[in-house]
C-alpha positions in Angstrom: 61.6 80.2 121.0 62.4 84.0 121.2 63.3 85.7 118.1 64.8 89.2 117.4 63.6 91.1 114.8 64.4 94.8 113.2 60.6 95.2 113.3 57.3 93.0 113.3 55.5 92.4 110.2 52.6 90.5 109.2 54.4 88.7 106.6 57.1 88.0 109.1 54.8 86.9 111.5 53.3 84.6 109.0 56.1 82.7 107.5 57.4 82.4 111.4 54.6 81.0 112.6 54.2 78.7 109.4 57.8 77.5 109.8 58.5 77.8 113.4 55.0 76.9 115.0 52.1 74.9 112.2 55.4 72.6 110.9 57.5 72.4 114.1 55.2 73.1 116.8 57.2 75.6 118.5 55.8 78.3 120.6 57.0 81.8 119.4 58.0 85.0 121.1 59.2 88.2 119.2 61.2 91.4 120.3 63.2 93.8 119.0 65.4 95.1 122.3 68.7 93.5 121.8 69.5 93.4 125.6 66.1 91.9 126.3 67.8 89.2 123.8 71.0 88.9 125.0 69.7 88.2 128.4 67.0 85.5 127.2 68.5 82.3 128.3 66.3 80.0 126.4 66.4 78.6 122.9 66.9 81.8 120.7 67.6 83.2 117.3 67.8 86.4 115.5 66.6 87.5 111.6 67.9 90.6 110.0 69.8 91.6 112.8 73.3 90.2 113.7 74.0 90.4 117.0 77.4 88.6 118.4 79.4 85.7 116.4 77.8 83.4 119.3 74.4 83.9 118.4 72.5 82.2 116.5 71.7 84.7 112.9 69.7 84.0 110.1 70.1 87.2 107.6 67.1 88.4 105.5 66.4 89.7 101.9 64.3 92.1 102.9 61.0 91.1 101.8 59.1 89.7 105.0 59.5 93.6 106.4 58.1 95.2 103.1 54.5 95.7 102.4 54.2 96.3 98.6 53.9 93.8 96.2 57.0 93.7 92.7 58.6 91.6 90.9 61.0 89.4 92.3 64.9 88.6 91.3 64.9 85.0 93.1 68.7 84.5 91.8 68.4 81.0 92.4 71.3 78.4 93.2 72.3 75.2 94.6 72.8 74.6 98.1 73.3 71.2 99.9 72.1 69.3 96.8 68.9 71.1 96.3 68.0 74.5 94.5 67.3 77.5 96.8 66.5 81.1 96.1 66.9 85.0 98.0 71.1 84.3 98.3 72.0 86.3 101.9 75.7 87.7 101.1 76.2 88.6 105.4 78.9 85.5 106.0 77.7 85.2 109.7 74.2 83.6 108.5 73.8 80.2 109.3 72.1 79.8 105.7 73.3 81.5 102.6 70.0 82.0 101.9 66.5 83.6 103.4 64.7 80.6 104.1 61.8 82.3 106.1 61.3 84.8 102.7 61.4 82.4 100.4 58.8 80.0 102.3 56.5 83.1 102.2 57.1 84.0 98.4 56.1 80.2 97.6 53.2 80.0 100.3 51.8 83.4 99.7 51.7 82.6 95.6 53.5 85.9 95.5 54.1 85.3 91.2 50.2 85.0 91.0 50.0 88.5 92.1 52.5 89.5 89.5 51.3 89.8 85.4 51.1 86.6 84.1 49.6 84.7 81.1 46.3 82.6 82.0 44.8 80.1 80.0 41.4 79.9 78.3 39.9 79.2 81.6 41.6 82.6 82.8 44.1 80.1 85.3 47.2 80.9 86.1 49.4 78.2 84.2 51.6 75.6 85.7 54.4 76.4 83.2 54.3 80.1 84.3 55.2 79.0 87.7 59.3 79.4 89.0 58.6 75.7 90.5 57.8 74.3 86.6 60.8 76.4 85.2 63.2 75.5 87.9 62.2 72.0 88.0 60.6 71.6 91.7 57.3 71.5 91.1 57.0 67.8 92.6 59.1 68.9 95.5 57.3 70.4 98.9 60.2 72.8 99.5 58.8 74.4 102.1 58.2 71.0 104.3 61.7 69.9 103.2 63.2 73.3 104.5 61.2 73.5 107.5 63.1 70.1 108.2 66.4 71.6 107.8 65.6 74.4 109.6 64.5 71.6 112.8 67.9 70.2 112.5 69.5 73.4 112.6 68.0 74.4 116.2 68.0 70.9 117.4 71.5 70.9 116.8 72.1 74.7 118.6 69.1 73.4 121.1 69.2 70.0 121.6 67.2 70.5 124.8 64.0 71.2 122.2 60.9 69.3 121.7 59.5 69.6 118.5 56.2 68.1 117.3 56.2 67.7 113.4 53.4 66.8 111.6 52.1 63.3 110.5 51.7 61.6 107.5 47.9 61.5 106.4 45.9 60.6 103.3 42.7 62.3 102.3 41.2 61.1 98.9 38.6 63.9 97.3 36.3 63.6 94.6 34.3 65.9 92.7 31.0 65.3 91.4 30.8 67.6 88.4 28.1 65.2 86.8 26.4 62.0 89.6 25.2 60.5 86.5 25.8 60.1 82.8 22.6 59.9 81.8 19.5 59.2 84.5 18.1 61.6 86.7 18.5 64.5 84.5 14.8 65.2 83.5 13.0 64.6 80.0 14.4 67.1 78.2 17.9 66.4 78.6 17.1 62.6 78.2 15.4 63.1 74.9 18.2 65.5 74.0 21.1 63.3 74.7 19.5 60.9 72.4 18.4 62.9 69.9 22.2 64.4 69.5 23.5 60.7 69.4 21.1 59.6 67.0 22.3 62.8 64.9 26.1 61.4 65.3 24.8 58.1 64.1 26.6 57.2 67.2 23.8 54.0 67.5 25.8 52.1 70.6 25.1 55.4 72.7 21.8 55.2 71.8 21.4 51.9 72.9 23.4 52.3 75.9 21.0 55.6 77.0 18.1 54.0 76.5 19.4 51.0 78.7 20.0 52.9 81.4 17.2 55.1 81.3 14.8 51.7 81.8 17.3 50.0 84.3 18.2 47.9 82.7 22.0 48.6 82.6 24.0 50.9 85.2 24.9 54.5 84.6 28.4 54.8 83.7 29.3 57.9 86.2 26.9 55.8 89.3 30.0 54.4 90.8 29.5 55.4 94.1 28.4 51.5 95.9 32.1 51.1 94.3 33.8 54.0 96.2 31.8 52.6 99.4 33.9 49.1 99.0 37.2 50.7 98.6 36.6 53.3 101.1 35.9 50.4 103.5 38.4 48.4 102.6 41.5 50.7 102.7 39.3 52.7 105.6 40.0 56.4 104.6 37.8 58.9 105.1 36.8 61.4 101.2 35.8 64.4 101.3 33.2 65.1 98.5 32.9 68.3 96.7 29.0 68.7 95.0 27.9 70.8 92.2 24.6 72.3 92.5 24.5 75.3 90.2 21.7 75.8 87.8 22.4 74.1 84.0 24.9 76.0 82.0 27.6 75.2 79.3 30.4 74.2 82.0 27.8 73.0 84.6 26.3 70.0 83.6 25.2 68.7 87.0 21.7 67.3 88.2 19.0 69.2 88.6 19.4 70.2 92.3 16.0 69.2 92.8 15.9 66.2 92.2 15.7 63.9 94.9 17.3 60.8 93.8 20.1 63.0 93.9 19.6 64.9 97.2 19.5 61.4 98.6 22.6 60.8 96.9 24.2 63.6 98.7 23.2 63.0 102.3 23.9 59.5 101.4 27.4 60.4 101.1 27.5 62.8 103.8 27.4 59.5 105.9 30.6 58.4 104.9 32.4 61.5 104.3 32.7 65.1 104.6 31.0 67.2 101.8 31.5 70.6 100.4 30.5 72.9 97.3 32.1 73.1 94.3 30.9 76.6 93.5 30.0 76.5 89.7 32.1 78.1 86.6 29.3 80.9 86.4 30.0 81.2 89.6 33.8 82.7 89.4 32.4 84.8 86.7 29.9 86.0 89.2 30.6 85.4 92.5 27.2 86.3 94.3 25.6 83.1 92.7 27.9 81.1 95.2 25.8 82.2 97.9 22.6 80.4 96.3 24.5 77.4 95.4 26.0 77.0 99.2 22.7 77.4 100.5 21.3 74.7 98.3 24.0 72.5 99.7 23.7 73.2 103.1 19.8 72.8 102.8 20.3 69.1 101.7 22.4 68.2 104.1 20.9 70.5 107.3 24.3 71.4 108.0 26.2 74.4 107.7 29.0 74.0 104.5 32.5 74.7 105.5 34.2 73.1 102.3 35.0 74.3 98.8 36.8 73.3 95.9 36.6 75.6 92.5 35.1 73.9 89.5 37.6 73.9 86.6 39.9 74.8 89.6 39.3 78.7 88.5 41.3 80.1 91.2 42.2 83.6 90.8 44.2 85.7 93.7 42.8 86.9 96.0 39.2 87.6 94.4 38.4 83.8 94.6 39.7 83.5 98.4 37.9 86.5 100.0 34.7 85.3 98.2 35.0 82.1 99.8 35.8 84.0 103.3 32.8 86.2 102.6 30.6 83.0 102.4 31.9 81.4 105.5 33.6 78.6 104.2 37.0 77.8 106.2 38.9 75.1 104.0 39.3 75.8 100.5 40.7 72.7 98.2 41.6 73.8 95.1 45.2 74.7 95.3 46.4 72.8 93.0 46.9 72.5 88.7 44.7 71.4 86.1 47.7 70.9 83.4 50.3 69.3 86.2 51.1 67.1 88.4 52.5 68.5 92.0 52.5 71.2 94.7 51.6 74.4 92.9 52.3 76.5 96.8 55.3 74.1 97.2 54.1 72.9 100.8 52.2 69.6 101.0 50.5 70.8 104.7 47.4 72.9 105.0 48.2 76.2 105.6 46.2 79.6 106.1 45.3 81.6 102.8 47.8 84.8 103.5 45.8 88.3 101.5 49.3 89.8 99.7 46.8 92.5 98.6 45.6 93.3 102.2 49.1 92.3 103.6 46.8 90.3 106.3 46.6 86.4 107.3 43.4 85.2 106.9 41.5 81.9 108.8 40.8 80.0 105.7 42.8 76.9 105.1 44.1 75.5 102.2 44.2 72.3 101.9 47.1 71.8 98.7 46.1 68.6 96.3 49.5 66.8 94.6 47.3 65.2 91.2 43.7 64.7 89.1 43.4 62.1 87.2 42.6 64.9 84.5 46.2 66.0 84.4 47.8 62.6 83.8 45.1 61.6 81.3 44.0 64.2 79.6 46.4 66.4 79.9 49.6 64.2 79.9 48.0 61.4 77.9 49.8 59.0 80.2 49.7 55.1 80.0 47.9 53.8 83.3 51.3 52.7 84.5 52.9 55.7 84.0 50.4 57.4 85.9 50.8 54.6 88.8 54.5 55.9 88.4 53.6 59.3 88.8 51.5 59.2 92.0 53.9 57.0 93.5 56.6 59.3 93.5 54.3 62.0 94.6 53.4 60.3 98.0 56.5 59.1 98.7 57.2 63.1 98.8 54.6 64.1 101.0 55.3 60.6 103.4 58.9 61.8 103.2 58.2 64.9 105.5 55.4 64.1 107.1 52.4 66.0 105.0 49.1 65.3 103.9 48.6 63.7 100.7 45.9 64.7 98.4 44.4 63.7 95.1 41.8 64.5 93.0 39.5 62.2 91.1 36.2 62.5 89.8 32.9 59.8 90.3 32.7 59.7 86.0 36.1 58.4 85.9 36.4 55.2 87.8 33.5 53.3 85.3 36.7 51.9 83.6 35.7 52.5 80.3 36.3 54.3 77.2 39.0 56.7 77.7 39.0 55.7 81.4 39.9 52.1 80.8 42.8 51.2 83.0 42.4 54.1 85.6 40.5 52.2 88.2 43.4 50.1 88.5 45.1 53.6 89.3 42.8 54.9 91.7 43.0 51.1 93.5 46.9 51.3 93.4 46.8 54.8 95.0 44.8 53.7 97.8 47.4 50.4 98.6 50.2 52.8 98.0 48.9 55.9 100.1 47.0 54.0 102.8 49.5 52.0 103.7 
C-alpha cells in the first residue's frame, strides 16, 4: 500500500502502521513526490494531500504532522450510527473525519498528557476520560474503525489481502497477597490475631488459628482451584507476583519464604509470570529493579512482564521505567473505577512516548475489567457483573481482539464479600473460551 504524505512524522508513521499494518496486515510504503504517486499502479491512497477527484483522499486535522503536545477541540459528532471526532471540512475526503488522528489521540493517551485531576492513588480517573464523557468507554473504537477503514480499501482494492487479527482470551491474575494468613512469619501471625482479638472479631480468631495448624485452608490458597479451571476451559494466565518488601499497600509474602518461591515456579509451569512492581515502587522507581531481580531469581528466567500494583500508571514516567528495566509487555492499561478499554483499542499495541514524540518496543497489553471495579467499586449483584463482562467480550470477539480481565487469587474463595463471584469468574471462562 503506497501512501502520499505532505511530510513523514513519527506520529504519522505510528498510527499508519497501527491501522494499516498491526490490525490489517498491510505492508506500507510512504512518499511525498506526487508523480512518483500518480504513476504507482498498485493499491494507493493519499492523507493531507488531495491529489485528483480519482484518487483515493483521506484529509487530516493536522495533528499526526505536529510535534507538540495541547489541548485538543475533538468537536465530536455522529457518523454512520457511531460518534467520531477531528471533523475534515475538505468535501473530497472519503471520511468526514481524521480517522488515522483520532486513532493516535486515543492510542497515544494524548488527555493523560494534558492537566487532569487524579485520585488519591494519584491515577488518572476513568470519568476524566472523553471515552467516559462521551459514552464509549466499552467500545474499542479504534478496532471498530480500523474495520471500516478495511472495507473502504477493499472496496477501492478488491484485489487486497488483508490478514486481521484473531479472537483470543488471556485470563491474568494478580497475587497481591498468596495467602490470607499462613506463611507470613510469627510476627504477622501473632499480629493478625492479636488485632482480631482487639475487634472482638472471635470467628477470625478461630478461623486464623485453624489455618495456621492445618487444619482448615487459607482463604486466598485457591490456586489447586485455578489449576482445574485452567484445565478444563484450557487457557493459558499469565500471573503477575508481588515481591516487594512489607509496606502499608504491600502486603505480600515474605519473598523469602520458600513455600512461596515454590508457589511461584509452581505456577510458572502452567503460565507465564511477571512483576507487579510494588506501590513504593511508583513512588520510587529504582526499587523496581530489586523487586524484578527477586522475581527473575525464583524463576531463573529473565522477567519480561509487568502489571502496576493499584494500577498506578502515570505517563510516561511509569512506561520508560519499565523500558529502562527490560520489561517488553506492560499490563496495566486499564481502570480501577471502570469497566472497559481506557486506550479504546482491545489489541496490544506499542507504548508511543508523546513526550519524546518516539514509538517505543514495549507492548501494551489493554485489560477490559477487575473484579474490583464491578464489586467494589460498582457494588454490582454477581449477575450484573456476569452481564457486564458479557457485553465486554462480545466487543472484543466482534472485531477480532484480545480479551483481557483481571482477577485476583484472594477473590475466588467465594466468601464474605466475594460470595457469588466464583460463579463469575467460571461464567467468564464458558463465555470467553468458547
Amino acid at each position: 500500500m503506497l501512501i502520499l504524505v505532505p511530510k513523514e512524522t513519527n506520529r504519522l508513521r505510528y498510527s499508519m502502521q497501527l491501522l494499516l499494518t498491526r490490525l490489517l496486515g498491510l505492508e506500507l510504503e510512504f512518499t511525498s513526490e506526487i508523480s512518483f504517486f500518480l504513476e504507482f499502479s498498485g493499491p494507493k491512497f493519499s492523507y493531507g494531500v488531495p491529489v485528483d477527484k480519482k484518487s483515493l483522499f483521506f484529509a487530516s486535522n493536522g495533528l499526526l504532522f505536529e510535534s507538540k503536545i495541547s489541548a485538543k477541540d475533538l468537536r465530536h459528532f455522529t457518523f454512520e450510527g457511531g460518534l467520531v471526532f477531528f471533523p475534515v471540512l475538505d468535501t473530497d475526503s472519503v471520511l468526514p473525519f481524521d480517522l488515522f488522528a483520532a486513532c493516535f489521540y486515543l492510542v497515544s493517551r494524548y488527555e493523560e498528557y494534558l492537566p487532569h485531576i487524579r485520585d488519591n492513588h494519584n491515577r488518572f480517573l476513568a470519568t476524566g476520560s472523553d471515552a467516559f464523557q462521551q459514552g464509549y468507554l466499552n467500545k474499542p473504537l479504534v478496532n471498530i474503525w480500523s474495520l471500516r477503514l478495511r472495507d473502504i480499501l477493499h472496496s477501492q482494492f478488491p484485489e487486497i489481502s488483508f490478514s486481521t487479527p484473531v479472537y483470543s482470551f488471556i485470563p491474568t491474575i494478580d497475587i497481591d497477597a498468596a495467602y490470607a494468613y499462613k506463611n507470613k512469619g510469627i510476627t504477622r501471625a501473632v499480629g493478625g490475631i492479636f488485632k482480631a482479638f482487639q475487634n472482638k472479631d472471635y470467628d477470625e480468631v478461630r478461623h486464623r488459628v485453624r489455618v495456621l495448624f492445618r487444619l482448615e485452608p487459607d482463604p486466598f490458597d485457591t490456586f489447586s482451584l485455578q489449576m482445574r479451571l485452567q484445565e478444563k476451559y484450557r487457557y493459558r494466565p499469565v500471573y503477575f507476583i508481588l515481591l516487594a518488601d512489607y509496606g502499608p499497600n504491600d502486603k505480600n509474602i515474605p519473598y523469602n519464604n520458600r513455600y512461596f518461591q515454590n508457589l511461584i515456579r509452581y505456577l510458572a509451569d502452567y503460565a507465564e509470570i511477571g512483576i507487579h512492581p510494588s506501590y513504593a515502587a511508583s513512588l520510587q522507581p529504582s526499587l523496581m529493579v530489586m523487586e524484578t531481580a527477586r522475581l527473575s531469581k525464583i524463576l531463573k528466567l529473565e522477567v519480561e512482564r509487568s502489571r502496576q500494583h493499584f494500577l498506578k500508571l502515570s505517563l510516561p514516567e511509569t512506561y520508560r521505567n519499565l523500558i529502562n528495566n527490560d520489561i517488553i509487555h506492560d499490563y496495566t492499561m486499564g481502570y480501577a473505577e471502570a469497566p472497559g478499554f481506557r486506550a479504546s483499542i482491545c489489541t496490544p499495541f506499542p507504548f508511543f512516548d508523546l513526550d519524546q514524540d518516539l514509538p517505543t518496543d514495549l507492548m501494551i497489553h489493554p485489560f477490559a475489567v477487575m473484579d474490583g471495579t464491578l464489586n467494589s467499586y460498582l457494588k454490582l449483584t454477581p449477575k450484573k457483573a456476569t452481564a457486564t463482562i458479557n457485553e465486554l467480550i462480545e466487543e472484543v470477539r466482534k472485531v477480532g481482539g484480545t480479551f483481557i480481565p483481571l482477577w485476583h487469587n484472594s477473590t475466588l474463595n467465594d466468601e464474605g464479600e466475594w460470595k457469588g463471584w466464583l460463579d463469575v469468574y467460571i461464567r467468564m471462562l464458558e463465555k470467553g473460551t468458547k
